[in-house]
C-alpha positions as CSV (number, residue, x, y, z in Angstrom):
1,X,61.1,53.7,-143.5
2,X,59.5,50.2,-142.9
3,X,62.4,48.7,-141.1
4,X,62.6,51.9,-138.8
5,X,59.2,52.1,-138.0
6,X,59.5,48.0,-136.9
7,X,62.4,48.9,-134.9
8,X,60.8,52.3,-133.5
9,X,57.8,49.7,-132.6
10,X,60.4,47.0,-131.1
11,X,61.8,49.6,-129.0
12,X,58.0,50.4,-127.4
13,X,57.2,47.1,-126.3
14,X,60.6,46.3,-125.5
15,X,60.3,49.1,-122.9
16,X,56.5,48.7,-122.3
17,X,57.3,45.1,-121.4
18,X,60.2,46.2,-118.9
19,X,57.9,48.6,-117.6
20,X,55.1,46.5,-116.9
21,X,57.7,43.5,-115.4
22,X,59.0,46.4,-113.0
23,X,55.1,47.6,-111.9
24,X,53.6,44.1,-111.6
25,X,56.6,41.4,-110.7
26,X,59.0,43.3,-109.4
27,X,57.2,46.2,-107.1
28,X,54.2,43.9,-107.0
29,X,51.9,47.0,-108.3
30,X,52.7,49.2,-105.1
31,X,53.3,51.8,-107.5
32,X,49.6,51.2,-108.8
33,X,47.6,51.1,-106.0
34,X,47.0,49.0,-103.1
35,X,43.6,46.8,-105.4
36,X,46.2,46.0,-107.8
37,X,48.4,44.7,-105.1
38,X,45.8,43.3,-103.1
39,X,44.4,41.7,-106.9
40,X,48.0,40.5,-107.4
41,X,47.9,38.0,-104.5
42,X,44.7,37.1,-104.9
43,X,45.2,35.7,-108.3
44,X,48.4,34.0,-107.2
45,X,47.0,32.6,-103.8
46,X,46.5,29.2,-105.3
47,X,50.5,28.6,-106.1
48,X,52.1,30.6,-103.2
49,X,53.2,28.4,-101.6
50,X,54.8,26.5,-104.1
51,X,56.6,29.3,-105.4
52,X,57.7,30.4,-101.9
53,X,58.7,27.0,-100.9
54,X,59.3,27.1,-97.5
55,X,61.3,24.6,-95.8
56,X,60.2,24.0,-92.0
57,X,63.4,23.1,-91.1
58,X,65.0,26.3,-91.9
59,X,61.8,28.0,-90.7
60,X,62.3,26.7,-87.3
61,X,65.8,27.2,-87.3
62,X,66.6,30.7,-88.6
63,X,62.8,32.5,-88.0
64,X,60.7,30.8,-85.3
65,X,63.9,29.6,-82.4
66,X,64.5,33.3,-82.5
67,X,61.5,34.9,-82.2
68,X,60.7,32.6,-79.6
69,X,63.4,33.2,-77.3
70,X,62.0,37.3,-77.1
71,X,58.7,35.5,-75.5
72,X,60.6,32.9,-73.5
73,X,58.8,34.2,-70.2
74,X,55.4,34.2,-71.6
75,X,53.5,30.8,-71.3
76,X,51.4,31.4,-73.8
77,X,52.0,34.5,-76.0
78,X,49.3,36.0,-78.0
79,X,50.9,36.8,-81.8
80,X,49.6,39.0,-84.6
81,X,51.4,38.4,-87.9
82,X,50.6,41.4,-90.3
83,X,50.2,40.4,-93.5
84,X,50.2,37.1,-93.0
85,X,49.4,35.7,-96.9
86,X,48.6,32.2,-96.8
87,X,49.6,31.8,-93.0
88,X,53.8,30.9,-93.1
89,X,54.3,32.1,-90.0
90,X,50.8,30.9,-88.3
91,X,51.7,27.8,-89.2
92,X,55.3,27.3,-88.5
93,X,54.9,28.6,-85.1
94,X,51.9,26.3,-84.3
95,X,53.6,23.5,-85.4
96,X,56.6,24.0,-82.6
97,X,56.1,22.1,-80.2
98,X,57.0,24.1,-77.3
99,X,54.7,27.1,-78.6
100,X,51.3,26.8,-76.9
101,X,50.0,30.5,-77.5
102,X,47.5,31.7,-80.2
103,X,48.2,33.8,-83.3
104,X,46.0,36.0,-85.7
105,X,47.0,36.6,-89.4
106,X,46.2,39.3,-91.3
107,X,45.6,40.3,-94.6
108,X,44.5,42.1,-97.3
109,X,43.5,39.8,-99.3
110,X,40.7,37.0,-99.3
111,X,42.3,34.5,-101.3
112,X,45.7,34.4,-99.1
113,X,43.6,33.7,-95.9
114,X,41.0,31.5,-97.5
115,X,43.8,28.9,-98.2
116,X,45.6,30.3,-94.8
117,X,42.5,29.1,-92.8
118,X,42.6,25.7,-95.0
119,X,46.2,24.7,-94.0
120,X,45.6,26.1,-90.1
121,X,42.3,24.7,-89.2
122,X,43.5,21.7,-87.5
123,X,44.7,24.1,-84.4
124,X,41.8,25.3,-84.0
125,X,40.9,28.3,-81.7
126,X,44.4,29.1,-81.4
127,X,44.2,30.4,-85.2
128,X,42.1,33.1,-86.5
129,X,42.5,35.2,-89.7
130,X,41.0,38.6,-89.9
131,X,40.5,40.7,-93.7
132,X,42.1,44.3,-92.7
133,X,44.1,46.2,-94.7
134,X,47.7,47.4,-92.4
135,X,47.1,50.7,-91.4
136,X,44.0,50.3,-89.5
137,X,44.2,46.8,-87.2
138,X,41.3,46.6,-85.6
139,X,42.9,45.6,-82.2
140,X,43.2,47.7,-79.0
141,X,46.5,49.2,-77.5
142,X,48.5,47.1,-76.2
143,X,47.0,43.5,-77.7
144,X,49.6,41.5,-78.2
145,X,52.9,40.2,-77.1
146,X,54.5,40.1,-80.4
147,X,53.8,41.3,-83.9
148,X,55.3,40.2,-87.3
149,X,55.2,41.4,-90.5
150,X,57.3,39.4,-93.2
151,X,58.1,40.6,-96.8
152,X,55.5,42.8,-96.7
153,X,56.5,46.5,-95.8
154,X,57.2,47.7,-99.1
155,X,54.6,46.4,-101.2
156,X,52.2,48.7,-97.8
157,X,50.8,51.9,-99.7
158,X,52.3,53.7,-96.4
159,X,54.2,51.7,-94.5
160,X,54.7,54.6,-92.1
161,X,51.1,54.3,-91.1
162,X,51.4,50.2,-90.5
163,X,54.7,50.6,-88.4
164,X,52.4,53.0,-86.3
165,X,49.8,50.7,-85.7
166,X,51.4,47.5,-85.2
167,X,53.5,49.3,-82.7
168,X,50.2,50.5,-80.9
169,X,49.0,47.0,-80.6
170,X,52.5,45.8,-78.8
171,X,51.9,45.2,-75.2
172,X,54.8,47.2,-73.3
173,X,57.8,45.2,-73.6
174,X,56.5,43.4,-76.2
175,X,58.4,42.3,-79.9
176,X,58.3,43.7,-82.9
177,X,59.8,41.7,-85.8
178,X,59.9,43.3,-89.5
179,X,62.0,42.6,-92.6
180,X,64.2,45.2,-94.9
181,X,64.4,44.5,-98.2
182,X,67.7,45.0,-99.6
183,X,70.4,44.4,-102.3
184,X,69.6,45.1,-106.2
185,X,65.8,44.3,-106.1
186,X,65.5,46.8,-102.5
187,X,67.4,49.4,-104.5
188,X,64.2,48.6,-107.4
189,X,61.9,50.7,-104.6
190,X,64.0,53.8,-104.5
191,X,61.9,55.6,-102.0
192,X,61.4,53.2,-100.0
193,X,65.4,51.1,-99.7
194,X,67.3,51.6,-96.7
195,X,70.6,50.6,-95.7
196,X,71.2,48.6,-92.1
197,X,71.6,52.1,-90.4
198,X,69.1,54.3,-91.8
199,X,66.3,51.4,-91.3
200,X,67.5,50.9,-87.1
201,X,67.0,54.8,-87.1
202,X,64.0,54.4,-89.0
203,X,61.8,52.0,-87.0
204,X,63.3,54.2,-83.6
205,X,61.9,56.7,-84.8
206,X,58.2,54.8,-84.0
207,X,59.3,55.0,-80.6
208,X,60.7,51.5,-80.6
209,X,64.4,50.4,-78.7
210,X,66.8,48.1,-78.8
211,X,66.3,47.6,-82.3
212,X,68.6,45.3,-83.9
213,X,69.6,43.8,-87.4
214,X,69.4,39.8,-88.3
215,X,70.9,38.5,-92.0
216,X,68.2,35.9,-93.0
217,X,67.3,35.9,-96.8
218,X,69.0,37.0,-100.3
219,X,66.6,39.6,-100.1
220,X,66.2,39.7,-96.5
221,X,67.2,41.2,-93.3
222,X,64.9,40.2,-90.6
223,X,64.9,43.6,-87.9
224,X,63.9,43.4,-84.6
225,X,62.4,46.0,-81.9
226,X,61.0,46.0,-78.5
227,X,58.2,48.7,-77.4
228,X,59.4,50.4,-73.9
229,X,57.8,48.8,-71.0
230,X,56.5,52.4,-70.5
231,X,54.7,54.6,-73.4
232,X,52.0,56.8,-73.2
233,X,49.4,54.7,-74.9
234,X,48.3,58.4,-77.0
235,X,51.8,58.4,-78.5
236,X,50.1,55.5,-80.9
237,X,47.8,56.5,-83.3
238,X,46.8,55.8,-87.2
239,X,49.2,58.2,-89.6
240,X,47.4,56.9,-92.6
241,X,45.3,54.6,-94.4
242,X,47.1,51.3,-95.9
């Protein structure tokens, strides 16, 4: 009886410890709440980077040269980068020299743009961070020329609600630039994955065209829409609360 009970116990946290792996490391504690994810990054802030390890050469090459060349006729576009963590794309694009706009980051979370604002502050006024959670940007209609939102949309509480807004913000004409998870660890957020198709469909559906697929990552498609040069600015308006 001793021996089962050991194994009947090895079984629990065997699957306790799968469990927990799946809510806090793999799904990043979306499935708990948006203060666990929000807690999540703040605790991890500190090494982000250096888990992440970006390389600016392929950040240049494969993220920034393409987003770019949507905002080719603006002098100086005016970015907002939606969950912007510790500031990757903030800083990449300030650092190309041919960019001389300004971009805002945003985040949830204090600790991400604490060390955000660190690595940016030699650009000055041309960098600003704003604490705001995704479904409620606290920008007019039609703000900004383009918005971002990197490997962030589903670890969003409703990402429904922060597709709506950050297409509100868009300027007519202007870019929006998402990823879609996919492969085995998309398929780990079952109501959430979408293949190529179904997630083109899905951001039209936010009244964005011309909306286009990019392979990027192993766990990364980068997607690309434009908002139509003419909207009725009502048509945008917060679903939900992020």
């Amino acid at each position: 009886m001793e021996i089962w009970a050991l194994l009947g116990l090895a079984v629990i946290l065997a699957v306790g410890g799968l469990l927990g792996y799946y809510l806090l490391v793999v799904t990043e504690g979306v499935y708990l709440g948006r203060r666990m994810v929000v807690w999540l990054y703040d605790i991890t802030a500190h090494k982000y980077d250096g888990i992440k390890e970006f390389e600016p050469e392929f950040e240049e090459f494969f993220l920034i040269r393409p987003l770019l060349a949507h905002l080719k006729a603006i002098p100086a576009p005016r970015i907002l980068d939606v969950a912007t963590g510790t500031g990757r794309l903030p800083y990449a694009l300030l650092a190309y020299p041919t960019f001389h706009g300004r971009v805002t980051g945003l985040d949830a979370s204090a600790k991400m743009l604490q060390h955000a604002g660190s690595k940016l502050r030699p650009y000055g006024w041309r960098a600003a961070f704003v604490q705001q959670v995704a479904g409620r940007l606290p920008f007019a209609d039609n703000s900004f020329d383009a918005v971002t939102c990197l490997e962030a949309l589903e670890f969003f509480p409703a990402p429904d609600g922060a597709l709506v807004e950050m297409a509100r913000v868009l300027k007519p004409g202007g870019t929006l630039l998402v990823t879609r998870r996919k492969g085995a660890w998309g398929k780990a957020f079952p109501d959430r994955y979408r293949n190529v198709a179904q997630f083109e469909n899905y951001m039209q559906t936010f009244g964005l065209e011309d909306v286009y697929t990019v392979p990027w990552l192993q766990d990364y498609d980068q997607v690309y829409g434009r908002k139509p040069r003419s909207v009725v600015s009502s048509q945008w308006s917060i679903v939900s609360d992020q």
